[in-house]
Structures are given as C-alpha cells and as structure tokens.
C-alpha positions, 0 to 999 in steps of 0.5 A, a space after each residue: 869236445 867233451 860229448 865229442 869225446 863221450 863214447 870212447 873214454 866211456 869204453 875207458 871206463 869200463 874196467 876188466 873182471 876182478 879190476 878195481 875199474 868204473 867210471 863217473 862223478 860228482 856234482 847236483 843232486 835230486 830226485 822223485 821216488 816214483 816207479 817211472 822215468 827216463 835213464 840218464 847214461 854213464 860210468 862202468 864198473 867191474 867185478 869184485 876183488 875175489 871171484 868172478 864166477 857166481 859163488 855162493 857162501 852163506 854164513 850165519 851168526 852164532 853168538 856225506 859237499 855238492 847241492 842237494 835235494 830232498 824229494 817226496 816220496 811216491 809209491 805204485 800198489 797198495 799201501 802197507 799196513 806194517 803186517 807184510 802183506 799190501 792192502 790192496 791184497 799183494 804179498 810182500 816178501 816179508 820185511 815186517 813180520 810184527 810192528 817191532 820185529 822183522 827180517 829184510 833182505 837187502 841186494 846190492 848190484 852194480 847192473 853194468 847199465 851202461 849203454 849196450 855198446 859200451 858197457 862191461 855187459 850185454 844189458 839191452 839183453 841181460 837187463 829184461 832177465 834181472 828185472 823179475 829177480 829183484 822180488 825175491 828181494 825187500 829192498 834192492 840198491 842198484 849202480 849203474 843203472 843208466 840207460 836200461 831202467 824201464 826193463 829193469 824196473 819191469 818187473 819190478 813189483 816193489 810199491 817203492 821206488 827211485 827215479 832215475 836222477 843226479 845232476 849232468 847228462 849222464 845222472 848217477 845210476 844209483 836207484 832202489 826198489 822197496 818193500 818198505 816206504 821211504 821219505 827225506 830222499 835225497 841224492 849228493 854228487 861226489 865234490 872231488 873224482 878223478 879222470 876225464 879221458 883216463 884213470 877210470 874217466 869218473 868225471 865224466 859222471 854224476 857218482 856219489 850217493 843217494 839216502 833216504 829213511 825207510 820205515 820199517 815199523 812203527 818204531 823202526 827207522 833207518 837211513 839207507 845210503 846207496 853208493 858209487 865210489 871213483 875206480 881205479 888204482 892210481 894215486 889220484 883215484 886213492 885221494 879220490 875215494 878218500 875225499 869221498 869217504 870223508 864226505 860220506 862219513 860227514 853226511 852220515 854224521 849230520 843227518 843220521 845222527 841217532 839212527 842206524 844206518 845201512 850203507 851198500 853199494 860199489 866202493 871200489 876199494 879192494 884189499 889195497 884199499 884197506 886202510 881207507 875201508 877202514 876209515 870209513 867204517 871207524 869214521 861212520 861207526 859202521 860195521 861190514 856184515 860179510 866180515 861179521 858174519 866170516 863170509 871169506 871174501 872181505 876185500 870184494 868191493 861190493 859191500 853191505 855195511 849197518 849201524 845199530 842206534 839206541 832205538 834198532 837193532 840190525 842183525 846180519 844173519 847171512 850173507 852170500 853171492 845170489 847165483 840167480 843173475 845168470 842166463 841160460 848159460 850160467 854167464 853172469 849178468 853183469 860184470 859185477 856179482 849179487 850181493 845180498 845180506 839178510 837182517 833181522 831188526 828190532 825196536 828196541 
C-alpha cells in the first residue's frame, strides 16, 4: 500500500515557493564516496523564507540515533599534493593556497531532484545545466539529490565525491563533491520525522545527515556535516525537528569533539523556528556565517553554520545567493536558491 501510495503523497510533499515544506525521513545509513552510482528517489523541499528570485548580497567581514556506516573513501583525477593544483596537472579551484592557510568556497542546495513529474522543479531539464556549475566551487552539499545524480555529477570535475545512499528505497539525497579528500564518512537517518500521507509526508524518506572529515592541509582537519531536516509547520513537524536537532547536536558532541565543524545544508526552520535554530547552534557551539557577516536574510532555511577548534580557525569572508542557477530565462533551477560562504582557514 505504501508504494501504492508513492507518487501522490510525494506530490504532497513538494511544498510552494517561500514555504517551510519537504519531504523525507529517517532510518539506515552508509556509504562509498566514489564519483558513480545509481540514485535513490525521494522527499521535496521549497525556497527559503526571504526571496525567491535570485539575489545576490555579499557581506565581507570587518573587524548526531539510527545505524550508522563508516566508508572508504574513493577518489576520481590525480591526487593532491596540498599546493591546489592535481598531480596529474588539473587546477583545483583553489582550497589550499599553502599547507597551513587557505580559502574554500563552500555551496549548499537543495537540487529539487526529485523525479521530473513530481518534483517542485523541472530537473530532467535543469539538473544537465547545474552540473558544470559546481566547479566554480571547492566543495559543494547538495539535498535532494534522488533520481537525477549522474547528470548532476557530469560535469562534475571535483576528484572527491559521494555516492548516492542512506537506507529504504528512497535514500536520503544528501552527496558532496570535493576539492579536498575526505575519509570516516558516514551517513545517519533521523530517529524520529513526521508525515506518511501528510504534513510534508518525510517519512517516506531516508532524511538525516551524513559527515565526513576533510582534510584541508596537513595540519587542518574538519567535519563537514550535510543535513536534510522534517519540513512543514505543524506541531508534530516542530517536535520533529527539534528531536533532530538533538540528535545532531549529540553526534557533533561524540564524534567531533576537538574539531571545527562546518554544518550546511536544508534546516527547514525559518523565522518561526528561531528558538530551536538557536538551540542548535548554543547546543553544537556553532556559529550562522550569514548572521556573522549581517547578510540580511537570517531566517532563510538554507544555511552554513562553522566551529572553530583549538588547532583551525575558519573565517566566513562572505556570503551571497549564487545567481548563476538560472536558465536561459533567468528562472531559477530549483525551488531552492544557491547558497555559497566563502572561508578563510588556518592551522593554527
């Protein structure tokens, strides 16, 4: 009855422009980071909370319980020797410009992959056309990357990347593409979601977050955390995402003890969420690099969040909404926009 049920609920799940909507869930974890595979399906999500036209501000500084897996890590190209450029010759675009200093621009999107019929976007069409985009990027966090990752990853020239996975048909749609290598990778469904035929249906979907710890010199080492949190704005929704964000904030706290910590991807909580955005970063000692650098949009649920440790330091030197995911038409390729945050770090 549930596969029965499939297609229309997804549709459900598909929330409208500027809604808090999605869909998807919890459960197993795991997988390879290697640049091919096969795509689960699954859960929708919408714009952020502020405008759903391309924008772009730029701000400049002045003064984790469900089964887990830990994978290998693969890479595709030449290896890289920590200067930015590949051995086997490729530029690199830049994450490390000495072994203990650097810059790194980091994209989060939610790619609306859902299949073309049902999801918030055209992505049989748009998906080919975001694909050579994410190399203006060192490392790139997508959600809701189901059904359409080999013509996303295409183009794709990073030498590290995720394969599609998470556990349950659908898989939870959350990959990366990076500069940098990364290892100890693991992915962890949400224990509790909310919605099967309605409230956003993210139970129908293997959300959650996946981790891995990238290495970006020598001495320079974070955990990169890539969410997909329950949508909609019912009660059961709220004690969804706030069981989540205590699971998150328990993973960051056992494995990423002593490390800086970059956490990105689709929160789903907007301006009426904000006391329970703000647990999660008092709770993981994170820190939103739009509201540290004044961006102007501080409720938009697609976010970049950082830590600092004792041994890096990251420094968010800006922030915009990337207006390069357009077509011809300047029409936006997913019902969410680009979000990109561009870091300084150092060994420290």
């Amino acid at each position: 009855m549930r596969r029965i049920l499939l297609s229309a609920v997804l549709v459900s799940a598909c929330g409208e422009a500027g809604e808090t909507g999605d869909g998807g869930s919890g459960g197993e974890s795991g997988e390879s980071q290697d640049a091919s595979s096969g795509d689960p399906t699954g859960s929708s999500s919408t714009t952020s909370g502020s405008s759903s036209t391309a924008t772009s501000t730029t701000s400049d500084t002045t003064g984790s319980d469900a089964d887990t897996g830990s994978e290998s890590v693969t890479t595709t190209g030449g290896a890289d020797d920590g200067s930015g450029t590949d051995t086997d010759g490729s530029s690199s675009t830049g994450a490390t410009r000495g072994p203990d200093d650097g810059t790194m621009r980091v994209l989060a999107y939610n790619v609306a992959g859902l299949p073309d019929l049902i999801s918030g976007s055209d992505p049989l069409v748009n998906t080919p056309l975001m694909s050579p985009l994410l190399n203006a990027f060192d490392l790139v966090l997508v959600q809701e990357d189901f059904s359409y990752h080999a013509q996303l990853s295409a183009d794709a020239e990073h030498p590290h990347q995720s394969t599609p996975g998470g556990g349950g048909t659908l898989g939870d749609g959350l990959n990366r593409f990076s500069q940098t290598p990364f290892e100890d990778f693991e992915r962890e469904g949400w224990i509790q979601c909310n919605g099967i035929i309605d409230s956003g249906s993210d139970c129908l979907t293997e959300k959650g977050f996946s981790v891995g710890l990238h290495t970006l010199g020598p001495a320079a080492q974070v955990d990169v955390y890539n969410l997909h949190m329950d949508a909609g704005g019912s009660q059961g929704d709220i004690e969804a995402r706030q069981a989540q964000i205590q699971q998150l904030v328990e993973t960051i706290e056992a494995r990423s003890a002593g490390r800086a910590v970059i956490v990105a991807g689709d929160t789903n909580m907007d301006e009426e969420d904000e006391a329970d955005f703000v647990t999660l970063l008092d709770g993981a000692g994170l820190t939103d690099a739009c509201r540290e650098l004044g961006c102007g949009e501080p409720f938009r649920i697609d976010r970049i969040m950082f830590r600092n440790s004792d041994t890096v330091e990251l420094t968010p030197t800006s922030w915009l909404v990337d207006p390069s995911f357009v077509d011809g038409d300047g029409d936006d390729l997913s019902d969410h926009e680009a979000v990109v945050v561009e870091f300084d770090w150092a060994a420290i």
